[in-house]
C-alpha positions in Angstrom: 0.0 0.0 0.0 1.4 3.8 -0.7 1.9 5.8 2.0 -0.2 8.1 2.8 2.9 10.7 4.3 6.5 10.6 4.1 8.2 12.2 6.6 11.7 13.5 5.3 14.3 14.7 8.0 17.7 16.1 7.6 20.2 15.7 10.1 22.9 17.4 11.6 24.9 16.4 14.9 21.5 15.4 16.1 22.1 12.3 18.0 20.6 14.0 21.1 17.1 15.0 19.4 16.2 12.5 16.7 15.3 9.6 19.7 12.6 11.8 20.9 11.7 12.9 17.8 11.4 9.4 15.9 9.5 8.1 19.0 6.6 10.5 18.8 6.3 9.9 14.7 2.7 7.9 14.0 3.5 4.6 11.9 -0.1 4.7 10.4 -2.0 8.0 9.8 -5.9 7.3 8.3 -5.7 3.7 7.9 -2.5 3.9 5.8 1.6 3.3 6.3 3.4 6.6 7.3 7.4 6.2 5.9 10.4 8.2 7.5 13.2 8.7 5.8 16.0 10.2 7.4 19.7 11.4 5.7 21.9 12.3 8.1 24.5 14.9 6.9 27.1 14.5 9.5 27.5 10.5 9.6 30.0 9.4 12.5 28.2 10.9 15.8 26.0 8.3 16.5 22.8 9.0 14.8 23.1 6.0 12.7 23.6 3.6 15.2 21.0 4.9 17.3 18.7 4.5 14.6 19.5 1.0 13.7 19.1 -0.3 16.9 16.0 1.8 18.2 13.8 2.3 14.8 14.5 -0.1 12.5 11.5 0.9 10.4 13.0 4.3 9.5 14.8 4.3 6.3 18.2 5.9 6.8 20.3 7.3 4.1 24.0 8.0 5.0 25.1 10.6 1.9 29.1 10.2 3.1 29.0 14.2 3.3 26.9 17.1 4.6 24.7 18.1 2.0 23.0 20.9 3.3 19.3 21.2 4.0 17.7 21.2 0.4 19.9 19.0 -1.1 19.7 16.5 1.8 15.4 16.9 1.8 15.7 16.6 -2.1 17.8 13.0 -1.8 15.0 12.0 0.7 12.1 13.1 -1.3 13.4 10.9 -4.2 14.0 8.3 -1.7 10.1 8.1 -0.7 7.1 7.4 -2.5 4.0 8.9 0.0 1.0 11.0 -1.2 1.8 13.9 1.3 5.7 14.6 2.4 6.4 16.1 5.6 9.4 18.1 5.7 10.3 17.7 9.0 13.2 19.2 11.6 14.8 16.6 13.8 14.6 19.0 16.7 10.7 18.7 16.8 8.6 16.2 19.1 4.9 15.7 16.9 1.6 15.8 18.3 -0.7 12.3 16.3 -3.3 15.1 15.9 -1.9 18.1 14.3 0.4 15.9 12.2 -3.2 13.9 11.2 -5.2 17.4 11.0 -3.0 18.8 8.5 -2.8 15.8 6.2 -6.7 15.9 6.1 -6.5 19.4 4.8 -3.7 18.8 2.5 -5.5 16.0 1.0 -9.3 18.0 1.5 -8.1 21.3 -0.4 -6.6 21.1 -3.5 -5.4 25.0 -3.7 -3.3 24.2 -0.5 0.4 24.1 -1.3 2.1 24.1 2.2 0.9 23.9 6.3 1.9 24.4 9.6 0.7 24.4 12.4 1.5 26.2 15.2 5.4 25.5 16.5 5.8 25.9 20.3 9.4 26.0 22.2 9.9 24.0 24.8 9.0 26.5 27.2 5.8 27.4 25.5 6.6 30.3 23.7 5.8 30.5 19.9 8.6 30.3 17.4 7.3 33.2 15.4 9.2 32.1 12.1 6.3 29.4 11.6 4.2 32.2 9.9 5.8 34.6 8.2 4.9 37.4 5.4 7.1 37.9 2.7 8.7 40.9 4.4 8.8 44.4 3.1 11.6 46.6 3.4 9.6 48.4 5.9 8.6 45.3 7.5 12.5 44.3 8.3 13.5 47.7 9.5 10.8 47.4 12.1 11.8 43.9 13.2 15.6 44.4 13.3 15.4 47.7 14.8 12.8 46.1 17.6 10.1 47.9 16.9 8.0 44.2 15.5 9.3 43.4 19.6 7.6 46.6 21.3 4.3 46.9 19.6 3.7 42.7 18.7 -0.3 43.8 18.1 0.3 46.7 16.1 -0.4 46.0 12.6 1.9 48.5 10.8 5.1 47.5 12.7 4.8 43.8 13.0 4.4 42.8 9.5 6.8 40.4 9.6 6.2 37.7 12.0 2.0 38.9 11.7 2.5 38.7 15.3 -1.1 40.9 15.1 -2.8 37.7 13.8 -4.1 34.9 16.4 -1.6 32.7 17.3 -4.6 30.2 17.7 -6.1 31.1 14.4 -5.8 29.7 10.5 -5.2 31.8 7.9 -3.1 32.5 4.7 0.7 33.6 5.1 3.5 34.4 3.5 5.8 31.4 4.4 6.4 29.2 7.1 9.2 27.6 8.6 11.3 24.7 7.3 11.0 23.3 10.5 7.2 21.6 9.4 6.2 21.9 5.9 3.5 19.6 4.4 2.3 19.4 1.0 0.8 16.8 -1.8 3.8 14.7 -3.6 2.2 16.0 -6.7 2.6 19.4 -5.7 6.4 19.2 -4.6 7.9 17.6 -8.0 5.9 19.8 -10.3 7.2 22.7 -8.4 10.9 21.1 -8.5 11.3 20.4 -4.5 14.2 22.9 -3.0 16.8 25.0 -4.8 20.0 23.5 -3.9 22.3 26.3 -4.7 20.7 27.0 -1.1 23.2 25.4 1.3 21.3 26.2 4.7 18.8 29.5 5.5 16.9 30.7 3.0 15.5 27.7 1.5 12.2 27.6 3.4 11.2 31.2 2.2 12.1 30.4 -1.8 10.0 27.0 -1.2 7.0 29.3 -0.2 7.5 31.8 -3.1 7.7 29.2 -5.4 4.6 27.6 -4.1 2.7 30.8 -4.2 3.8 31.8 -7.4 2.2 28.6 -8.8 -1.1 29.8 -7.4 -1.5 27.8 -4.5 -1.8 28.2 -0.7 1.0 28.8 2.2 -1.3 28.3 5.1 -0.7 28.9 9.1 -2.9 26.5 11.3 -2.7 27.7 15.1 -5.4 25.3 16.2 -2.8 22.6 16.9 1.0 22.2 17.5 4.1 20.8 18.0 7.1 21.3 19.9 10.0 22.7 18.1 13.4 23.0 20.0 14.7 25.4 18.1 18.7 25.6 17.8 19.6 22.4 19.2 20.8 21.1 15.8 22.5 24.4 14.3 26.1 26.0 15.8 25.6 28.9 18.2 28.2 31.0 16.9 26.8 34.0 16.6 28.3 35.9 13.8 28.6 33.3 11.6 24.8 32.6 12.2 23.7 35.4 12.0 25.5 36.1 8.5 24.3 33.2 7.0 20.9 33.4 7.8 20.7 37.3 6.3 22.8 36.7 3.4 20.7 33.3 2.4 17.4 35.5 2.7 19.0 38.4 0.7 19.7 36.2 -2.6 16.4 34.6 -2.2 15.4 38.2 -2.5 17.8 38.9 -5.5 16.4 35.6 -7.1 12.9 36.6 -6.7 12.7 40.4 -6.9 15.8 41.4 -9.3 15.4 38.9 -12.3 16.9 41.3 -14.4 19.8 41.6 -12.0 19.5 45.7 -12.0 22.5 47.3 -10.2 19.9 49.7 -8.7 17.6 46.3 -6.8 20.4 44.6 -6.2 22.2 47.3 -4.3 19.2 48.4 -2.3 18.7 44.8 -1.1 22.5 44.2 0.0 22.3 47.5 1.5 19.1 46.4 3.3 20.1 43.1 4.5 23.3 44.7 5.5 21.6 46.9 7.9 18.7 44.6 9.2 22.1 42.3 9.9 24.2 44.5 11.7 21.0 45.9 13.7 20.1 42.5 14.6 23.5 41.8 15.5 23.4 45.2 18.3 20.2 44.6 19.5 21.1 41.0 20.7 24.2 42.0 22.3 22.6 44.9 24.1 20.3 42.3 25.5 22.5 39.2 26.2 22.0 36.8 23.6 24.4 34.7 22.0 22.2 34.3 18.8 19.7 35.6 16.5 16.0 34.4 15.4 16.0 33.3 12.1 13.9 35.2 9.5 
């Protein structure tokens, strides 16, 4: 019998995580198989074995070499064969029910590209990059400047993470988060699954573009969630971080919105990203943290 998901994860130095996470996977959703597929981009530290000896049923995929996050989902989408694919982080726990919820409305409305549902920390708190507008330059001055931070409700200054919207509510978005992204098989391969000159960052948002380019749906669903524990599986260096994750948004933005490749766009998008980086940067330092939220 097809499956009726396949859940695709990428890993990195994950060892720690991907127990948990495998364990709270469903093996049947509606009746039918659920598959997992897992590539582990940084073979050697354990996740193999742990997998082998504690999931058996999970098809693992060691590449040799760290292929980054597109390339590596891209190797396990080719891998699988279900009617809905679940790209999934390996620093998440599921919830049976929102992972079952969002199927039935992936497979109930055919203008539905991608869903999530709502991701939760583990100490409750929303990761806001699981709904997300496709930002204006307005709408990334406010957030890297902290104005998004100070007035969450306000419409006109927190554009970017729509913190103004329900957290509880459904509704149509700009993107969501690599973290959970569910679609129809069919959907993915016509749309040509993720662009793999995107090593790691960045390659959520140009999914989403691409999906709502082809006239279909990027939808938030608040009314369930999962836990998401966010950073676990990435290096905390801050700088370098912080530098990738701006500079892989900023030629997602040259890709998109300078297809021409005008002198004019792409200046005022590296000079953008330059600034929402290095105010990013000032405001977490001011404050304490060692790294910054993704976009």
């Amino acid at each position: 019998m097809t499956p009726i998901l396949s859940i695709l994860i990428v890993a990195y130095r994950s060892r720690e995580e991907i127990g948990p996470n495998l364990a709270s996977l469903p093996r049947q959703l509606l009746g039918r198989p659920v598959e997992v597929v897992v590539v582990d981009n940084s073979p050697g530290d354990g996740t193999g074995a742990l997998i082998a000896e504690r999931f058996p049923g999970v098809t693992y995929i060691d590449p040799g070499t760290n292929l980054g996050f597109g390339r590596g989902n891209n190797l396990a989408f080719a891998r699988s064969s279900g009617e809905c694919v679940l790209y999934l982080n390996p620093d998440t726990v599921m919830d049976p029910a929102a992972l079952e919820h969002c199927v039935r409305r992936v497979l109930a409305e055919p203008d539905l590209g991608l869903v999530s549902p709502c991701l939760r920390q583990a100490d409750g708190r929303m990761d806001l990059a699981c709904r997300r507008s496709i930002p204006t330059l307005w709408d990334g001055f406010c957030r890297a400047t902290g104005l998004a931070a100070r007035f969450p409700r306000t419409k006109l200054f927190s554009g970017y993470n729509l913190t103004y919207l329900p957290d509880d509510g459904t509704y149509d978005v700009g993107a969501i988060n690599g973290a959970f992204m569910l679609g129809r098989r069919e959907v993915l391969a016509r749309i040509g699954g993720f662009d793999e000159t995107f090593f790691m960052y960045g390659d959520d948002l140009d999914l989403c573009i691409r999906v709502r380019q082809a006239g279909l749906r990027v939808v938030y669903d608040g009314r369930h969630s999962i836990i998401h524990l966010k950073g676990m599986s990435v290096a905390r260096d801050f700088d370098r971080m912080s530098t990738a994750i701006f500079d892989a948004n900023r030629d997602v933005y040259l890709k998109h919105y300078n297809p021409r490749g005008s002198r004019w766009v792409k200046w005022k998008y590296c000079a953008a990203f330059g600034a929402w980086k290095h105010l990013a940067r000032l405001r977490a330092r001011l404050r304490g943290h060692r790294r910054v939220r993704p976009l």
